[in-house]
C-alpha positions as CSV (number, residue, x, y, z in Angstrom):
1,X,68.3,121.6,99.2
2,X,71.3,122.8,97.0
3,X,72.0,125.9,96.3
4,X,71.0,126.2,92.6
5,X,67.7,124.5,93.1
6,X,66.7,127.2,95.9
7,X,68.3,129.6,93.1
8,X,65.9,128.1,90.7
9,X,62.8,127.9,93.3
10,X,63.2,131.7,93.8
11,X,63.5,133.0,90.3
12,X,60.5,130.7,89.9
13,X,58.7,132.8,92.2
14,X,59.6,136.0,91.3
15,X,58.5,135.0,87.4
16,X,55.1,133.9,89.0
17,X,54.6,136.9,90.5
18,X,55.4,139.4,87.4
19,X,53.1,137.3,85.2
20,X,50.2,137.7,88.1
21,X,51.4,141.6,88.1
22,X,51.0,141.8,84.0
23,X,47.6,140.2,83.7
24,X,46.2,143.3,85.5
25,X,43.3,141.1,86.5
26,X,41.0,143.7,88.2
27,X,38.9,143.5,91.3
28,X,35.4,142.6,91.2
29,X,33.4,144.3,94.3
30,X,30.2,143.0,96.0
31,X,28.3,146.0,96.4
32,X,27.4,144.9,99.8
33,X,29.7,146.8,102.2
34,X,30.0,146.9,105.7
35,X,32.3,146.8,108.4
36,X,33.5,144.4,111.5
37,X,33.4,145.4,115.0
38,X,36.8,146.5,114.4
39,X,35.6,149.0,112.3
40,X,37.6,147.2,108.9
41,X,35.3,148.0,105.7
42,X,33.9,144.1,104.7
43,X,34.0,143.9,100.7
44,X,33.5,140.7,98.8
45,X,36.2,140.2,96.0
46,X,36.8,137.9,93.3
47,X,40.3,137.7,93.1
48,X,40.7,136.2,89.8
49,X,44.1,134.3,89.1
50,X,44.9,134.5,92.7
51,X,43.0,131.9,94.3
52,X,45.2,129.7,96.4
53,X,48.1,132.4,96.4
54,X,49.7,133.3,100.1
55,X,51.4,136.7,99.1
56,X,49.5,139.4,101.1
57,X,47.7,142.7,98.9
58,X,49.4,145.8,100.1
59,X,47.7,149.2,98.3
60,X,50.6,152.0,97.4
61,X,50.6,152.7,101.0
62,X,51.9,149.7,102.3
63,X,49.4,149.4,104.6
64,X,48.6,145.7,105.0
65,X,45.0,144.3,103.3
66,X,44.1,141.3,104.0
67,X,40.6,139.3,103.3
68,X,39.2,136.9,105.9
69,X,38.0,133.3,105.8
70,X,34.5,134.6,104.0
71,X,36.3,136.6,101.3
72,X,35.5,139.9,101.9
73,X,38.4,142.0,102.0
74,X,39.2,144.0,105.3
75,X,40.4,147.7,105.1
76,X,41.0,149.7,108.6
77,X,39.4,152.8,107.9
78,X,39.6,154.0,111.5
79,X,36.6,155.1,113.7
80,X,34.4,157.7,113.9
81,X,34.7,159.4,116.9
82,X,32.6,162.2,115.9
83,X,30.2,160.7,114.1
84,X,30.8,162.7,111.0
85,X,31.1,161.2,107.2
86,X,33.7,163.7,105.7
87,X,33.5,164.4,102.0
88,X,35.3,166.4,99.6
89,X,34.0,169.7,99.2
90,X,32.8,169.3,95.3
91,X,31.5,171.9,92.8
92,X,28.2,171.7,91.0
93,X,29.7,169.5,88.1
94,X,31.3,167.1,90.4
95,X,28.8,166.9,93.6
96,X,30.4,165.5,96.9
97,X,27.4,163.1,97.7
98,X,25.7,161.8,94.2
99,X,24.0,158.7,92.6
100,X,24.4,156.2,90.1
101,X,24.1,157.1,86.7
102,X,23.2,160.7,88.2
103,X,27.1,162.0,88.9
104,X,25.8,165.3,88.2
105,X,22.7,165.0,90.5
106,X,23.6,165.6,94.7
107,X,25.2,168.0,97.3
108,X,28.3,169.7,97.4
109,X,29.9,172.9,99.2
110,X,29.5,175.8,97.3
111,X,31.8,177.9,99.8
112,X,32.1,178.7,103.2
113,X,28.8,177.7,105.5
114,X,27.0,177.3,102.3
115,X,25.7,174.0,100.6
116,X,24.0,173.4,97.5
117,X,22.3,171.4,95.9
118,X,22.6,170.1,92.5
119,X,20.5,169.2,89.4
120,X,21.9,168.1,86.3
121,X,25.1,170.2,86.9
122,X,23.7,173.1,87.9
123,X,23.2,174.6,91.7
124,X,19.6,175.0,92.4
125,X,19.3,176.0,95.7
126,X,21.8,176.9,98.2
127,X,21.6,176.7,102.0
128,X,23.4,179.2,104.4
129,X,24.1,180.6,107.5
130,X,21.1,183.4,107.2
131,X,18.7,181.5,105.1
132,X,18.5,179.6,101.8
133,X,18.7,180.9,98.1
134,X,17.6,179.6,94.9
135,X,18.6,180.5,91.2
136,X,16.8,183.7,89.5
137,X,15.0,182.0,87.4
138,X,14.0,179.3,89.8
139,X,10.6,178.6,91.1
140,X,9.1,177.5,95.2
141,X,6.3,175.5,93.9
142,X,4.1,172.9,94.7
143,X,3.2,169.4,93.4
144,X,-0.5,169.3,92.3
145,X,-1.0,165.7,94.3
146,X,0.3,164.2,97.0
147,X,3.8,162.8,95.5
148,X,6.3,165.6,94.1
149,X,8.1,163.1,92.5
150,X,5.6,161.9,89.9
151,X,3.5,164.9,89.8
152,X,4.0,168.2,88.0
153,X,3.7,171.4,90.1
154,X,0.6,173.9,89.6
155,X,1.5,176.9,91.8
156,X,4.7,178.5,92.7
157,X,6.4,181.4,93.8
158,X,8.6,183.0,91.1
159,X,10.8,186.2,91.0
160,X,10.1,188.8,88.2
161,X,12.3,191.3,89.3
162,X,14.1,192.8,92.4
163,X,12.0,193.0,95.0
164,X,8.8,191.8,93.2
165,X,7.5,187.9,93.6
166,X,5.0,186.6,91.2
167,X,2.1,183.7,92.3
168,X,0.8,181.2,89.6
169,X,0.7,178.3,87.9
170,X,4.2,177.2,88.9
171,X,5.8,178.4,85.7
172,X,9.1,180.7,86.1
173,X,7.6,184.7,86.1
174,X,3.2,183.5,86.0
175,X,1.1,185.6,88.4
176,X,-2.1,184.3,87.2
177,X,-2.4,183.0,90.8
178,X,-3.9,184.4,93.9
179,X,-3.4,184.4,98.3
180,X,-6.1,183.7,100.2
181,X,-5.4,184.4,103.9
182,X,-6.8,185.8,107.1
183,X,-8.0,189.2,105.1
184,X,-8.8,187.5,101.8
185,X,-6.1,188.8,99.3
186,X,-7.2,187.9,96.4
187,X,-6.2,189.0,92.6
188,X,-6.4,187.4,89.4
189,X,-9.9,186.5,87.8
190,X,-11.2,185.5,91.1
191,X,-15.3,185.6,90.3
192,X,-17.7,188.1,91.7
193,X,-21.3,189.5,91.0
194,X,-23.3,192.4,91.4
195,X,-27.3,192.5,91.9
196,X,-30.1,194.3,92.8
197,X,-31.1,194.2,96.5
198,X,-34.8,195.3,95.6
199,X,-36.5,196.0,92.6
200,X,-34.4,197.9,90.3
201,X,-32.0,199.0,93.0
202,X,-29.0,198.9,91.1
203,X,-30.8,200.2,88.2
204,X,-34.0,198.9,86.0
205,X,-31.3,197.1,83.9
206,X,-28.4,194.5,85.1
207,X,-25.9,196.2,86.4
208,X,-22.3,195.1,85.7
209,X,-19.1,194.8,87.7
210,X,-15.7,194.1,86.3
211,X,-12.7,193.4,89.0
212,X,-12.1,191.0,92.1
213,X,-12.6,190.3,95.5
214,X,-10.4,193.3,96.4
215,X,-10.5,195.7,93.5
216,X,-13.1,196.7,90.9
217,X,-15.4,198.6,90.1
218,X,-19.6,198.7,89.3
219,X,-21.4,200.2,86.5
220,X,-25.3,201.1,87.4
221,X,-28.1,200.3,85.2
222,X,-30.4,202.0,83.5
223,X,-32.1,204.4,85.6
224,X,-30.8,205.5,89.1
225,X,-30.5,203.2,91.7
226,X,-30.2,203.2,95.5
227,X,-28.8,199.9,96.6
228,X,-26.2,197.3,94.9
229,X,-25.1,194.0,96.4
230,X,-21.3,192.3,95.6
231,X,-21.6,188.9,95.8
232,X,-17.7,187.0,96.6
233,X,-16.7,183.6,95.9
234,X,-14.5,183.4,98.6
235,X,-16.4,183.2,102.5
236,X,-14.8,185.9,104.6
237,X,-14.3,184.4,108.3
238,X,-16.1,186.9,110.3
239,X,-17.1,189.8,106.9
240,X,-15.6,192.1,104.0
241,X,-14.8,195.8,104.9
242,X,-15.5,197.4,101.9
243,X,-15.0,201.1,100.8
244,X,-17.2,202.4,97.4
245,X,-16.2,205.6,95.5
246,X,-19.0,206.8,92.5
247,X,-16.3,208.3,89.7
248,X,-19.1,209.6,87.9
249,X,-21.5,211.8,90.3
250,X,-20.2,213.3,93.1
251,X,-22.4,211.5,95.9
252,X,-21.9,210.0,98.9
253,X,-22.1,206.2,99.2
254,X,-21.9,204.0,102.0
255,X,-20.8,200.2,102.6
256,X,-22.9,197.4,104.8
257,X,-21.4,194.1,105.5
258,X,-24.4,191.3,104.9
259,X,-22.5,188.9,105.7
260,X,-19.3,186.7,104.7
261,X,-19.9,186.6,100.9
262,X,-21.6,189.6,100.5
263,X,-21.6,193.4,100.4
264,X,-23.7,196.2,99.8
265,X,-23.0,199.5,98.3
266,X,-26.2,202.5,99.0
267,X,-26.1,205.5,97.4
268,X,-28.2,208.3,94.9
269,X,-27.1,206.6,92.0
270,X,-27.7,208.0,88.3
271,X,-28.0,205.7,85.3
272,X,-24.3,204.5,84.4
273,X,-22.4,205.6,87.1
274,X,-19.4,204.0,87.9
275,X,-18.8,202.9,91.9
276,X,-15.3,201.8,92.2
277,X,-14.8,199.7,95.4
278,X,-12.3,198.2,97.5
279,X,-12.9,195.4,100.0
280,X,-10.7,193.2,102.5
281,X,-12.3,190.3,104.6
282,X,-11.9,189.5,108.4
């Protein structure tokens, strides 16, 4: 070939190539990823305007690219001989690990052997060497069926100031709620009764009780009275240890465990005296 037809091949070429350069046609990427047993990342492109074409894609690196006979592009991104995924460290508006159309939803790390984790750009709980923190005005609650994601929460544990926790509803600060463990701590509007045991023990007229299964106190009826039963919602395992105080008449009093829901109170009782008591179960 002469010499000013290669001349003219070559500028050919090079024109060819600039135009490809300038149409900035970008690269359209199967979202199914994976890699070879090479360990190259396989990703299906669409090279648009460069079907056909022989030059090689090189990234700013220089490191060669190539795709293989499927189309998928191949990308040596080493190996993995710890078996770690490494990720930038992040901050709480930029999460390391997020989702689509969530970018400010995920995981990042807040500092030093502490991750976080992330809701709408905000850290909600933090995980750590000694244990795991959440925000102030955060609530530990749980989901009132069997799927947290659909279901709204109805009791949580909330903080209300240093070194006090509140138990409700699952709203930030509610105590309206109540434990009930081994020893029946109970608060709250848990439901009780008081009753005669005989006729007109606890006075000729109802007597009345105001309080809970750990605290409250008994007003006598008319007339004195020698006997009043507590009735508990909650069943005690084994019974209630209760102790009763009258605030009115300076008498001794005495409690009997009936059994796991209730608990008498016997005493010389006057009309409208006020026995204040306080029970725990076993």
């Amino acid at each position: 070939m002469r010499p000013i037809l290669r001349f003219l091949v070559a500028l050919l070429t090079v024109l060819a190539a600039v135009a490809l350069m300038a149409q900035n046609t970008p690269l359209t990427v199967n979202p199914q990823v994976r890699t070879d047993s090479n360990g190259y990342l396989l990703a299906n492109v669409a090279l648009s305007g460069l079907v056909g074409q022989s030059t090689p894609l090189r990234p700013m690196s220089q490191t060669p690219m190539t795709t293989d006979s499927n189309g998928y592009l191949l990308v040596n991104i080493g190996t993995f001989s710890s078996s770690q995924l490494v990720l930038p460290v992040g901050s709480a508006g930029t999460p390391s690990l997020t989702f689509t159309g969530r970018l400010t939803d995920g995981i990042f790390s807040g500092a030093s052997t502490k991750v976080a984790i992330v809701s709408g750009g905000v850290s909600e709980l933090v995980a750590y060497q000694n244990g795991v923190n959440i925000r102030s005005d955060g609530v530990f609650s749980f989901a009132s069926t069997t799927d947290p994601v659909a279901s709204g929460a109805d009791t949580g544990l909330s903080r209300t100031a240093a070194g006090s926790v509140a138990i409700g509803t699952g709203a930030q600060g509610n105590s309206a709620g109540s434990i009930i463990a081994q020893t029946h701590i109970t608060s709250g509007t848990t439901a009780v009764a008081v009753a005669n045991v005989g006729a007109n023990s606890c006075g000729t007229t109802a007597a009345t009780i105001a309080g809970n299964e750990n605290v409250g106190a008994i007003t006598v009826g008319a007339t004195s009275g020698t006997q009043c039963r507590i009735t508990f919602t909650t069943t005690a395992a084994t019974r209630r240890h209760c102790v009763f105080t009258d605030e009115t008449t300076t008498i001794a009093t005495r409690g009997v465990a009936v059994d796991t829901t209730h608990s008498d109170v016997l005493g010389a009782f006057v009309a409208g005296d006020v026995v204040s008591y306080v029970c725990l179960a076993r």
